[in-house]
C-alpha positions in Angstrom: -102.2 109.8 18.2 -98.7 111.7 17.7 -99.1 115.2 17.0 -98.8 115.9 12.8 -96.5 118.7 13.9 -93.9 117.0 15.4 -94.6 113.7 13.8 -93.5 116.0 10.1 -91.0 118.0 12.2 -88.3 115.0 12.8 -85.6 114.6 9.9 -85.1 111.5 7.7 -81.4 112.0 7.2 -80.1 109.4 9.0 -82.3 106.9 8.8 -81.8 102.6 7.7 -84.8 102.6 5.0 -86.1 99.0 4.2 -87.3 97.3 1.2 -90.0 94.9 1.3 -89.1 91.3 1.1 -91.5 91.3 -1.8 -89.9 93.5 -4.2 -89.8 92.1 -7.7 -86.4 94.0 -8.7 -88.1 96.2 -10.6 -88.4 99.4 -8.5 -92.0 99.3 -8.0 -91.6 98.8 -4.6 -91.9 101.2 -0.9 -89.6 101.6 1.8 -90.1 102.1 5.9 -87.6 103.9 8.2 -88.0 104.1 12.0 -88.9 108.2 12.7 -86.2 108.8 15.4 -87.4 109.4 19.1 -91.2 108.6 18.3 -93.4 105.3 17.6 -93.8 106.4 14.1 -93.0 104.9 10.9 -91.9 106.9 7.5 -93.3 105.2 4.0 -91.7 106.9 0.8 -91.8 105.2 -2.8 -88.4 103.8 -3.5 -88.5 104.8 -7.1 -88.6 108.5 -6.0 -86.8 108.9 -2.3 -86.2 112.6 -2.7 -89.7 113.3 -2.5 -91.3 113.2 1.1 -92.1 110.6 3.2 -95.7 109.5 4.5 -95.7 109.5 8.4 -98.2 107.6 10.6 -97.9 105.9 13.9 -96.4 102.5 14.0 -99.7 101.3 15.3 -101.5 102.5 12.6 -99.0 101.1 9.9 -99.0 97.5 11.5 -102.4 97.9 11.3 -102.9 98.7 7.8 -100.0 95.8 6.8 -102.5 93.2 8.7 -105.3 94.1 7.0 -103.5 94.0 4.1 -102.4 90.5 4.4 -105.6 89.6 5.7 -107.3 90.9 2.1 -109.9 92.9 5.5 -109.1 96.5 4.3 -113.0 98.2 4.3 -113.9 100.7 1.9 -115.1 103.5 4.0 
């Protein structure tokens, strides 16, 4: 697990954000961006990029984006 820290610590600046393949055109859509120098992967809301980013591990988001696919996701 990366650190929250240094995980939140890392700038966004610079980074390539990507749409999902699935976006319908109509801004309802999210956006992922490598976090420089760490296996991390920043989620923001493409309608609103000035607001911050979620951060997790890029474990944890592939994760999440099978069990999405999969319909698995567990209520907990």
């Amino acid at each position: 697990m990366i650190d929250t820290n240094l995980l939140y610590s890392v700038p966004l600046d610079n980074v390539l954000w990507h749409k999902s393949s699935y976006t319908a055109n109509n801004g309802n859509c999210v956006e992922l961006a490598a976090v420089p120098g760490l296996p991390a992967i920043a989620i923001r809301d493409s309608k609103n990029p000035g607001l911050p980013a979620l951060r997790s591990g890029a474990g944890q988001v592939r994760s999440f984006i099978h069990a999405l696919a999969a319909d698995t996701l567990v209520e907990a």
